[in-house]
BATOR-498072 format. One line per field, with one value per residue (C-alpha): x, y, z; residue number from 1. Coordinates in Angstrom, 3 decimals, always signed. Layout:
N
px [X:...]
py [Y:...]
pz [Z:...]
pos [NUM:...]
//
This chain:
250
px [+99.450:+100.357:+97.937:+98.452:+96.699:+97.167:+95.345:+95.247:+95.370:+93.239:+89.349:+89.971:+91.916:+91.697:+89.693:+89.808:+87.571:+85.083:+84.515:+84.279:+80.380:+79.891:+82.052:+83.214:+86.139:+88.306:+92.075:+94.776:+96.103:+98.099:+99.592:+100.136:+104.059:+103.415:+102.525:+98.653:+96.619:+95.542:+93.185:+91.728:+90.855:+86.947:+86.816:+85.705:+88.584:+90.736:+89.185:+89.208:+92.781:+93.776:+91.806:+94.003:+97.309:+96.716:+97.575:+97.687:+100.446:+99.040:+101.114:+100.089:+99.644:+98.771:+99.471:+101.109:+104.608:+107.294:+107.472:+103.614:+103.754:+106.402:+103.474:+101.186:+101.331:+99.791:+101.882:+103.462:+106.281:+106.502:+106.767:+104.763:+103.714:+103.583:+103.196:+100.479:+102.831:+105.708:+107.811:+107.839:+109.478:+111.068:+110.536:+112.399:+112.142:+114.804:+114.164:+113.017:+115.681:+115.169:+111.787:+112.420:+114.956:+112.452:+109.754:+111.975:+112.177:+108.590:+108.025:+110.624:+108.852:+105.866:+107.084:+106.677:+103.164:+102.239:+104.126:+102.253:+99.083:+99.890:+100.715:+97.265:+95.621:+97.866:+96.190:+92.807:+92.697:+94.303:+91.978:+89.006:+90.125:+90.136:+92.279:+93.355:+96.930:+98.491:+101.089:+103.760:+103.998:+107.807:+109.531:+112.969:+113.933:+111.528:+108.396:+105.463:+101.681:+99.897:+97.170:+94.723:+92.605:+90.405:+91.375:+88.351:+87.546:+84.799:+85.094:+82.302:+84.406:+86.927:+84.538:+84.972:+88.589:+87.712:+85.409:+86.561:+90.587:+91.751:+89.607:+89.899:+93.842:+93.502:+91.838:+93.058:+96.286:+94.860:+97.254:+98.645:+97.212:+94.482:+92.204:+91.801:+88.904:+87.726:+86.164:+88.101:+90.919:+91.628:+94.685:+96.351:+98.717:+100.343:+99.108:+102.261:+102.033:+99.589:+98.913:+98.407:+101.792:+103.553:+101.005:+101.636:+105.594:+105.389:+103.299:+105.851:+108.040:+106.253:+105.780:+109.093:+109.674:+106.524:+105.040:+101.317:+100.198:+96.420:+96.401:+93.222:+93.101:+91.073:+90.351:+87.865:+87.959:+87.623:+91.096:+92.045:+89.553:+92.436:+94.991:+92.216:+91.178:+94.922:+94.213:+92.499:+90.130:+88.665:+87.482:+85.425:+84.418:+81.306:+80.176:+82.793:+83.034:+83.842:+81.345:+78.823:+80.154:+79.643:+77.620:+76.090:+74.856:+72.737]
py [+100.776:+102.952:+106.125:+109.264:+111.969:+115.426:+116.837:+120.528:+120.681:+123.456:+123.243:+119.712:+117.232:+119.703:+122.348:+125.199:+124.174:+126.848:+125.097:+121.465:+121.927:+120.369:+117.080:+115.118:+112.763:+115.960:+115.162:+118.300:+118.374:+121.443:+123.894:+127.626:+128.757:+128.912:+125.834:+126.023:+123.723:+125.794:+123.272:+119.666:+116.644:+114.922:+111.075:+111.100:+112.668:+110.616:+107.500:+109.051:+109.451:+105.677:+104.837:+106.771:+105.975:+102.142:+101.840:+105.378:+108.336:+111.510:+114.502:+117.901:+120.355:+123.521:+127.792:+127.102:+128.041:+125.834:+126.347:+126.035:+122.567:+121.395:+122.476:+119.815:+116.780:+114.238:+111.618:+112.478:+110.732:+111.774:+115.334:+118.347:+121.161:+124.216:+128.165:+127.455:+125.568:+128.280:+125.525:+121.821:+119.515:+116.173:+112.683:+113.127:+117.152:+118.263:+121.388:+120.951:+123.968:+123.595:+123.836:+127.071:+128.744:+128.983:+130.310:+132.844:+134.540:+134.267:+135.827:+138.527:+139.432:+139.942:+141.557:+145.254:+144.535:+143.107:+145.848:+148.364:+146.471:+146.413:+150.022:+150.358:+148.394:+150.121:+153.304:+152.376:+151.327:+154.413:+156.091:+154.342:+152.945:+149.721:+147.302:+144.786:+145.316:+143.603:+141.179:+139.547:+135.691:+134.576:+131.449:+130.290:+134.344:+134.596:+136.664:+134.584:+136.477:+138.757:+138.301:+139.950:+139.279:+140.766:+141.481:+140.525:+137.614:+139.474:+137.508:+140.314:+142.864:+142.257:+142.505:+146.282:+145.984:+143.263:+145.383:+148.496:+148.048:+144.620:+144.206:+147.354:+147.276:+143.956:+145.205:+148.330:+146.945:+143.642:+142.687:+138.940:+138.460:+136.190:+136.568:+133.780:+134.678:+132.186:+133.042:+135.532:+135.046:+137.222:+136.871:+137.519:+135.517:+136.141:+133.629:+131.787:+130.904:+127.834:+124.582:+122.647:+123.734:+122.580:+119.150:+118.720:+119.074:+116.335:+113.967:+114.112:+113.206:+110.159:+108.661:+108.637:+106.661:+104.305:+104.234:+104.287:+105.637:+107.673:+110.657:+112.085:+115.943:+117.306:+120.776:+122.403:+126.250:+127.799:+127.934:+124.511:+123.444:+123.599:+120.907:+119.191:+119.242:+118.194:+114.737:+112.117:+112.173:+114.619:+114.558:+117.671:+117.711:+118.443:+122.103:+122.941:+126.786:+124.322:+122.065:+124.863:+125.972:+122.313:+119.665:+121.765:+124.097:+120.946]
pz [+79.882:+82.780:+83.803:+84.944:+86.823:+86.737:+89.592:+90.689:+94.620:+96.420:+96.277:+93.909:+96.246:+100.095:+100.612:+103.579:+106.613:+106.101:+102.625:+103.929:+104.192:+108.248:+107.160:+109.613:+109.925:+108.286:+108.315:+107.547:+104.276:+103.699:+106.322:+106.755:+107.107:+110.961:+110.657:+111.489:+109.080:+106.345:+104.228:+104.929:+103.578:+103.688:+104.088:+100.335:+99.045:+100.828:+99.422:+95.788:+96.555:+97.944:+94.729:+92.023:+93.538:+93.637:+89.782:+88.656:+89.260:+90.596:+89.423:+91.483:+88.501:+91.064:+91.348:+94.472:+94.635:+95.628:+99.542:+99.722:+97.768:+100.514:+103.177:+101.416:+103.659:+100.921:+98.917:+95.700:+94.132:+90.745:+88.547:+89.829:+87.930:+90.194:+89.088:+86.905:+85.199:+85.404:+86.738:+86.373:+89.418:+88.348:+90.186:+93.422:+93.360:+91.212:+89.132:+85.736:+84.419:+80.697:+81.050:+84.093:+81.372:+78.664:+81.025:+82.244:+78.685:+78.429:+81.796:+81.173:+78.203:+80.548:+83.807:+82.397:+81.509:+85.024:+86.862:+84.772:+85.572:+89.307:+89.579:+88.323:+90.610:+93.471:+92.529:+92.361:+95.544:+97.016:+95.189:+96.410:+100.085:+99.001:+100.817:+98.683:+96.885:+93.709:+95.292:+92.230:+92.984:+92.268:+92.347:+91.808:+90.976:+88.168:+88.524:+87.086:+87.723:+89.847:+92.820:+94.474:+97.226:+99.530:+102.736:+104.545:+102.274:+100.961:+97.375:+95.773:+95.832:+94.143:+91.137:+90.607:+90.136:+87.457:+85.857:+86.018:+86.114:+84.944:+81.994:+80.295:+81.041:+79.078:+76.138:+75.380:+73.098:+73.199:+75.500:+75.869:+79.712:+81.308:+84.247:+86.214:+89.319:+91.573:+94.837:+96.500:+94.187:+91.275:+89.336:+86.350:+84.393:+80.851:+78.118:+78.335:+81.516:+81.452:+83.084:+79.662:+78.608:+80.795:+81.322:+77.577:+78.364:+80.872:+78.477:+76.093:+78.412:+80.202:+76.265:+75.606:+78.526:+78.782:+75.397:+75.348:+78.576:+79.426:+81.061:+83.400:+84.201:+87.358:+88.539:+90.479:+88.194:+85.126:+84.119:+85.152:+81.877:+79.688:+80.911:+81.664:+77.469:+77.427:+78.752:+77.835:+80.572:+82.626:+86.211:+88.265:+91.707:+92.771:+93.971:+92.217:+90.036:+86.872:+87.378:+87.489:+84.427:+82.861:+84.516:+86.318:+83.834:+82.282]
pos [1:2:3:4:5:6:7:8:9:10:11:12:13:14:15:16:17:18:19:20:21:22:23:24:25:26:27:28:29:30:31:32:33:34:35:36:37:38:39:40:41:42:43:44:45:46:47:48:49:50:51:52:53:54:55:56:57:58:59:60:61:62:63:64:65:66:67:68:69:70:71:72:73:74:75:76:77:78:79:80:81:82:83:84:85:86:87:88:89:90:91:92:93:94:95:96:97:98:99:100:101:102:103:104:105:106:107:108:109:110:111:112:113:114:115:116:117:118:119:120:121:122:123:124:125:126:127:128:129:130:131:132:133:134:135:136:137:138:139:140:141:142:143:144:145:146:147:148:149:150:151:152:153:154:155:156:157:158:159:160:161:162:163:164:165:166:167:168:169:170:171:172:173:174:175:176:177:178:179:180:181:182:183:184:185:186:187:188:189:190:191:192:193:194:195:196:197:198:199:200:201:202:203:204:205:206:207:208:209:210:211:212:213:214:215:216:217:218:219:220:221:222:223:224:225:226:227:228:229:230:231:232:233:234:235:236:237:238:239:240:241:242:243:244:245:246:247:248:249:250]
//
């Protein structure tokens, strides 16, 4: 029976150096467009990783956009979910475009919402000399979610603009939209943009082929928990905001 992994990428299977904790041996993983290394692997996680691939197939299920997936210097040979699942990569890298067409609608449907949202967030911050901005992420022409972040990587205050913008924005209509905050990332996503959808898409898709097969999900966050309750098996790293939220919280 073949297995699969679905494995988000940032804080699960690299990490930034500040958040390598003092580990040695570190090897670069992921890279900035100027080409400066952006993340890192820890001799653990590269072990964990020879271990997987030698008789399962890791699929990168991961927000990062297409070009920053290229700047991920790790081995992957099969489909890749990237966008939060906005777009789905086939063995080989070809676009996934039946999958890409029906997001599209869905994220059509959205884009007013987010741009309302983002205008906002725009305002607040004039209003209050805060730094940060709402930036659209886009891929492939299609507008998927928005993101903020601090500009001084100060991860606390971006909690006011949770509280005080994002949140009631979301509530007042009941509005189809999702906050996803990890560290000193705050974004928000419409509900049908979502890992598990498109993890689900790609199950279908490896049964047809192989039969039988078992699938393993692994994140590091909060949002990552539902993929992960996709598959049949679910992995957290350590120190990790999702396994505060669950082994952790023991």
């Amino acid at each position: 029976m073949k297995k699969f992994l679905f494995a988000d990428l940032d804080d699960t299977l690299f990490q930034t150096f500040e958040k390598c904790g003092g580990a040695e041996a570190l090897e670069p993983a992921a890279y900035y467009k100027d080409g400066s290394v952006c993340s890192y692997t820890t001799r653990a996680q590269r072990a964990f990783l020879a271990l997987v691939q030698d008789g399962m197939t890791v699929i990168p299920t991961t927000a990062r956009d297409h070009d920053a997936l290229r700047r991920v210097h790790l081995p992957f040979h099969s489909y890749a979910v990237i966008d939060y699942g906005g777009v789905v990569l086939e063995p080989g890298g070809a676009l996934d475009r039946p999958w890409l067409d029906g997001m599209r609608a869905a994220m059509s449907a959205a884009l007013p919402g987010l741009q309302e949202l983002a205008a906002h967030i725009d305002d607040h911050a004039r209003r209050t000399g805060y730094g940060g901005r709402a930036r659209m992420i886009e891929d492939f022409g299609t507008p998927f979610f928005l993101v903020v972040k601090d500009p001084d990587r100060i991860a606390a205050r971006l909690e006011p603009l949770e509280r005080d913008v994002v949140l009631p924005w979301i509530a007042d209509g009941a509005r189809d939209y999702v906050v996803h905050r990890n560290g000193n990332n705050l974004a928000i996503l419409p509900k049908a943009l979502d890992k598990s959808h498109a993890v689900a898409h790609i199950g279908a898709r490896l049964r047809a082929e192989h039969g039988d097969i078992v699938t393993f999900g692994m994140g590091d966050s909060r949002s990552d928990a539902r993929f992960m309750a996709a598959c049949d098996y679910a992995l957290i790293p350590r120190g990790t905001q999702l396994a505060g939220l669950t082994v952790g919280a023991l």
